[in-house]
ZADO-993588 format. One record per residue (C-alpha): x, z, y; residue in one letter. Coordinates in steps of 0.001 Angstrom, whole numbers, plus 500000, padded with zeros to 6 digits. Example, Ala and Ser with C-alpha at 12.3 -4.5 7.8 and 13.67 -1.06 7.14 Angstrom:
BEGIN
512300507800495500A 513670507140498940S 
END
This chain:
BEGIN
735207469855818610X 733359467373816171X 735630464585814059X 735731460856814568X 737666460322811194X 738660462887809400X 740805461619805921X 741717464044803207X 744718464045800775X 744213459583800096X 746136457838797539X 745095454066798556X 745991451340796358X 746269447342797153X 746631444664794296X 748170447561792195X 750533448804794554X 750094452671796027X 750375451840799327X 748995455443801246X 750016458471799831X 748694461581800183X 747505461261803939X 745949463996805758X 744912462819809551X 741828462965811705X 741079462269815074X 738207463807817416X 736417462712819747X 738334463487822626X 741436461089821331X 742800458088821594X 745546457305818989X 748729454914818719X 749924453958814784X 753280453201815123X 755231452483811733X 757722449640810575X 756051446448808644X 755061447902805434X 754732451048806555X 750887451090805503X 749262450807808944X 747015447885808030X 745869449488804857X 745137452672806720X 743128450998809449X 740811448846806877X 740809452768805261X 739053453949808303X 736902451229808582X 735464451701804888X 736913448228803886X 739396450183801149X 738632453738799695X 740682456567798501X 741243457151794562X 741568460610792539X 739620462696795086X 740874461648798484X 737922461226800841X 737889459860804352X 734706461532806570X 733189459881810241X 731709461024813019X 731369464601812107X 729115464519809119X 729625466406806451X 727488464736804300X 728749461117802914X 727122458278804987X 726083455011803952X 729096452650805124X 726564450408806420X 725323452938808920X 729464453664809741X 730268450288810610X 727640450045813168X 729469452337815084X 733047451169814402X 734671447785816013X 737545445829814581X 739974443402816271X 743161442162814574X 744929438766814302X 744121438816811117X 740727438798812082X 741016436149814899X 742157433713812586X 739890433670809929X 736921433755812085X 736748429308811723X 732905428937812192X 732285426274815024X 730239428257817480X 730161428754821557X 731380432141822812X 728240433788823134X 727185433203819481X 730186434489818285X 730356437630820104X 726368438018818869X 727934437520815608X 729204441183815854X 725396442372815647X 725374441730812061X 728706442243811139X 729017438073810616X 731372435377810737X 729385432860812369X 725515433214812790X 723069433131809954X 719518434552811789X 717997433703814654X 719331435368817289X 716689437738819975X 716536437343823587X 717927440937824218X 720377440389821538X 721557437185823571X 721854439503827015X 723926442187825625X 726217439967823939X 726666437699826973X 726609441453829130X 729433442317826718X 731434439623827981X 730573439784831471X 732376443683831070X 735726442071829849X 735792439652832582X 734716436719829700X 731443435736830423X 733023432186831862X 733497431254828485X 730014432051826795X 729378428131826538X 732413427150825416X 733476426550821675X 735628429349820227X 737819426665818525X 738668425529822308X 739852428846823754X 743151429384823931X 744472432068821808X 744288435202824310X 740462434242825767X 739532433852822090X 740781437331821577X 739069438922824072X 735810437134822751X 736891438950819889X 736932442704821578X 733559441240823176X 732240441340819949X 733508444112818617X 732217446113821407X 728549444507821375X 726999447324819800X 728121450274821660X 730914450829819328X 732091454576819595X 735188453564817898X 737609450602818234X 740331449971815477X 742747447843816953X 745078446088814663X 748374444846816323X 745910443055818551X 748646441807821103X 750489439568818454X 750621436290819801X 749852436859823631X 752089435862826191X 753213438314828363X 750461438150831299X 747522437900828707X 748866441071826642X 748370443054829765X 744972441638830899X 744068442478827076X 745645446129827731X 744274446927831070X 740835446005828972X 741480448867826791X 742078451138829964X 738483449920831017X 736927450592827872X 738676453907827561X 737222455318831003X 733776454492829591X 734142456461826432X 735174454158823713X 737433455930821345X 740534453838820340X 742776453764817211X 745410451122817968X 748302449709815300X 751453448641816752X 755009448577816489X 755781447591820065X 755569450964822020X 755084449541825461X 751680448538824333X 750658452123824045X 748358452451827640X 748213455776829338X 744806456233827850X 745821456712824592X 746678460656823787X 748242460859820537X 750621458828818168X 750966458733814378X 754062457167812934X 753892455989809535X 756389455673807068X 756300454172803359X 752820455045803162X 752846458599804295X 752398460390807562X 756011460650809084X 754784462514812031X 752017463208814181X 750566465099817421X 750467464329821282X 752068461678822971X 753994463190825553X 755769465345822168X 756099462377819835X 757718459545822211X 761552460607822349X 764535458615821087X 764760460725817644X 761234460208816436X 760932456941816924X 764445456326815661X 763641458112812353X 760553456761811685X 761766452771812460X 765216453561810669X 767591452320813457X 768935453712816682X 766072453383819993X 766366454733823272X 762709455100824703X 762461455713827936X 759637456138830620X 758605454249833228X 755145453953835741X 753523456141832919X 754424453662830426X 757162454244827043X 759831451111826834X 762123451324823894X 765692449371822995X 768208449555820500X 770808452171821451X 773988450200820396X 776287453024821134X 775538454670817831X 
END
């Protein structure tokens, strides 16, 4: 079965600081993944590693989409979305919804070309598929915080991503719009999109989503199916403090265990 991502032995440094160490992972395209790790655990760094933003030193490689060959990262991020808080808030360009998920066709904050008509109805298509096309007119700078993200997953989606890389994307949603976001991912999920999602909350990880990877001070604590990895001892190990996960309608809940 042909490779999504497929990364190699990567030492990844930020500002100085080794922040992935020797991590060995890849995904196919059958998989959806969870990254579940403390803060600092490296999860950010290894999702801006997949999306070419940072690259491995002293050999490590990281590999997409099955080629074997090294492809331009140009050509890589056409196929790869992005969504993160992060992202949300720096995006400060006044601009209606439309325009901003159109953005996403050239990789842009804000829009700096003329925009086609068929560029135009897939962007505004996009949005009609997330259930956000009632906000194409209005500015992004007066959505509230969860329609804004969505506009966000519009755009990331716009061109046919085959990948998403979700970065903690539920940070700052209110109960009711984190699952409207999550039942999004469902959607997208039936319809092919490959996910890679970063969180440390484990009732956002959706049924769709196959197989978790806990990091841990940089390195790959453990990894492998779901159904294996979401048990009280894993996830206690890799956050450093006693949990009790349980499941419930197909969903993992976890809470301090007090009694140890």
């Amino acid at each position: 079965m042909s490779f999504l991502v497929q990364i190699r032995n990567a030492d990844v440094y930020v500002g100085g600081n080794k922040i992935l160490k020797s991590l060995n992972w890849s995904m196919t395209e059958k998989e959806n993944w969870a990254v579940i790790g403390n803060n600092g655990a490296g999860k950010t760094t290894f999702m801006k590693l997949i999306f070419g933003e940072l690259i491995p030193v002293y050999g490590g490689e990281v590999r997409w989409f099955g080629d074997k060959e090294r492809i331009p990262l140009s050509e890589v991020r056409k196929k790869i979305g992005y969504v993160s808080a992060e992202y949300q808030n720096n995006y400060d360009r006044p601009a209606l919804g439309w325009e901003v998920v159109a953005s996403g066709h050239f990789s842009s904050i804000g829009l700096h070309r003329e925009v086609t008509q068929k560029q135009k109805e897939v962007a505004i298509d996009s949005m009609n598929y997330l259930g956000v096309e009632y906000l194409s007119y209005t500015p992004y700078q007066q959505m509230s915080y969860g329609e804004a993200r969505r506009v966000l997953l519009a755009r990331a989606m716009v061109h046919r991503a085959r990948l998403m890389i979700l970065d903690e994307p539920c940070t700052g949603l209110d109960i009711p719009t984190r699952e409207t976001f999550l039942e999004t991912l469902e959607k997208m999920s039936r319809r092919g999109t490959r996910m890679i999602y970063v969180t440390h909350r484990i009732e956002e990880i959706m049924p769709c989503f196959t197989h978790v990877l806990y990091l841990k001070n940089g390195k790959v604590f453990k990894q492998g199916r779901k159904e294996a990895m979401m048990n009280s001892k894993i996830l206690s190990s890799a956050l450093g403090c006693p949990v009790k996960v349980e499941k419930n309608f197909n969903r993992y809940y976890g809470a301090i265990n007090h009694k140890n």
